[in-house]
C-alpha positions in Angstrom: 53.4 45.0 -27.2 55.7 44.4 -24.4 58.1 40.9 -24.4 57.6 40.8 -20.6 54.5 42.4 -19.9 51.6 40.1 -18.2 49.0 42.9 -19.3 46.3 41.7 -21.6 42.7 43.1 -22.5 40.3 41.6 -20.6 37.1 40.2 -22.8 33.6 41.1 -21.7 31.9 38.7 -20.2 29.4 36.4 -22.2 25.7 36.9 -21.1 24.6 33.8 -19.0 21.6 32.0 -20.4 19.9 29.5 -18.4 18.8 27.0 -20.3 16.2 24.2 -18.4 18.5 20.9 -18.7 17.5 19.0 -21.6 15.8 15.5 -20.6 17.1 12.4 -22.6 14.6 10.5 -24.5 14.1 6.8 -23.7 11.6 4.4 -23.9 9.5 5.5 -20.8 9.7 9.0 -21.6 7.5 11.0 -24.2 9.0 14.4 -26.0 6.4 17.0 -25.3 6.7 20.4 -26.1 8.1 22.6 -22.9 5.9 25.3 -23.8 3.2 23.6 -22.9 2.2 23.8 -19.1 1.0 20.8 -17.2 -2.3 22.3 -16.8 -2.6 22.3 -20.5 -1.3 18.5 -20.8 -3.8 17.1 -18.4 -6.8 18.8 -20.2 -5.4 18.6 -23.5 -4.9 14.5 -23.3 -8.1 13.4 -21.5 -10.7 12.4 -23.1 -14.0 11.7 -21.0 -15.4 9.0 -24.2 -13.0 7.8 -26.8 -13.7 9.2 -29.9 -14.2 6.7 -33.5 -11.1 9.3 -35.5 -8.8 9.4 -32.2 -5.2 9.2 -33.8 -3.8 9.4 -30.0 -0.7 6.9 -29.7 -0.9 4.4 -26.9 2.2 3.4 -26.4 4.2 0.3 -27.4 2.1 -2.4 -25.7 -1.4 -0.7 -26.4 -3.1 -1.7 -29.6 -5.7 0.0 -31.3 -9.1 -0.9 -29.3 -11.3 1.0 -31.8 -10.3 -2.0 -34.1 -10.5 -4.4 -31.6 -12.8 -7.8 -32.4 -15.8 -7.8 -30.0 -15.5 -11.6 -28.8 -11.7 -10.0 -27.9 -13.3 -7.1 -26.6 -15.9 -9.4 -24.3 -12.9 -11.5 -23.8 -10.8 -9.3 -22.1 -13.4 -7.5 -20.3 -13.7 -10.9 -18.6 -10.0 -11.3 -17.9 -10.2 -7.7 -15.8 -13.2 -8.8 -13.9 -11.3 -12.1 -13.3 -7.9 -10.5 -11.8 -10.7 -7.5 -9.9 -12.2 -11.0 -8.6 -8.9 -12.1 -7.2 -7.7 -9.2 -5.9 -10.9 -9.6 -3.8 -10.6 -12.7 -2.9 -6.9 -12.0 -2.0 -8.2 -9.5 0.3 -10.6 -11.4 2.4 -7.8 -13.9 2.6 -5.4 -11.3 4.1 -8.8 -10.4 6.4 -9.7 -13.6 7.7 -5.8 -14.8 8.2 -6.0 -11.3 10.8 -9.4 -12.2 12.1 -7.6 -16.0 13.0 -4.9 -14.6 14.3 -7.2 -12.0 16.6 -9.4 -15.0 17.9 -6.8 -17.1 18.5 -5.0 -14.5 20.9 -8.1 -13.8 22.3 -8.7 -17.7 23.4 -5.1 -17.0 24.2 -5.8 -14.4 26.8 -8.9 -16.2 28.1 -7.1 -19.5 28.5 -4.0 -17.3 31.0 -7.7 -15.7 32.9 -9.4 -18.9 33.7 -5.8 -21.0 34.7 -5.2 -17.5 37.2 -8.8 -17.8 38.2 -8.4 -22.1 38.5 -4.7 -21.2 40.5 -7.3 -19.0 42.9 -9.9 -20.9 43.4 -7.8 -23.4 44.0 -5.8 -21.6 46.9 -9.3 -20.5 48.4 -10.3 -24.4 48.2 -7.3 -25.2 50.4 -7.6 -22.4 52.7 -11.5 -23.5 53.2 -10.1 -27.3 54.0 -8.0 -25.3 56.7 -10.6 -23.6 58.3 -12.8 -26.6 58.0 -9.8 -28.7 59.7 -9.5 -26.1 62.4 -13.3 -26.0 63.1 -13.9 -30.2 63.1 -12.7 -30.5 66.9 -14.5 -27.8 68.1 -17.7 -28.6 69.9 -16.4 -31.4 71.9 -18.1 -29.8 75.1 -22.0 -30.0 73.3 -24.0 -31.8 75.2 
């Protein structure tokens, strides 16, 4: 070997893998197989009825319903209905707020149409008194 000689084997290149970039696990993330397509997710966790020997995790704040009390169950069913019945309500608020605000432009509008139609009826009154004026000292040579 050379002292002053820049000549040096070249390696071979390592084969490039791609590798998918890994996804970091956190709270709102679940670790599921990649090998499994997304088709094969969707049909592999939904159920159509919930079945009595389910062992399907939840999540954190998701308890067990199977084992759930039936006054609970009755209870919370009533809860739904109650915030569905708000979000209702909340809704025909938002409606008739816009149907308050469309009349109220629309006796807006009418209110500008009958002072414009006042202004020229007005002006027609006066030009009538005009005429009327004009016409009051003719026939001074009836008989």
């Amino acid at each position: 070997m050379p002292l002053f000689n820049r000549h040096q084997e070249e390696p071979e290149p390592e084969p490039v893998v791609e590798e998918p970039p890994k996804r970091s696990s956190s709270i709102f993330h679940r670790n599921r197989p990649e090998s499994i397509s997304p088709s094969e997710r969707s049909t592999s966790t939904v159920s159509t009825s919930p079945s009595q020997n389910s062992t399907r995790h939840r999540g954190f704040l998701h308890k067990n319903q199977q084992a759930q009390d039936p006054v609970i169950a009755a209870a919370e069913q009533r809860i739904i209905n109650a915030e569905q019945m708000e979000r209702e309500a909340d809704r025909a608020l938002i409606n008739a707020r816009e149907a308050v605000r469309e009349a109220r432009e629309h006796m807006r509008q009418l209110k500008l149409e009958m002072e414009a139609q006042a202004k020229a009826l007005k002006v027609r009154q006066g030009q009538a008194n005009n005429i009327y004026k004009r016409a009051k000292p003719l026939g001074r040579h009836e008989v």
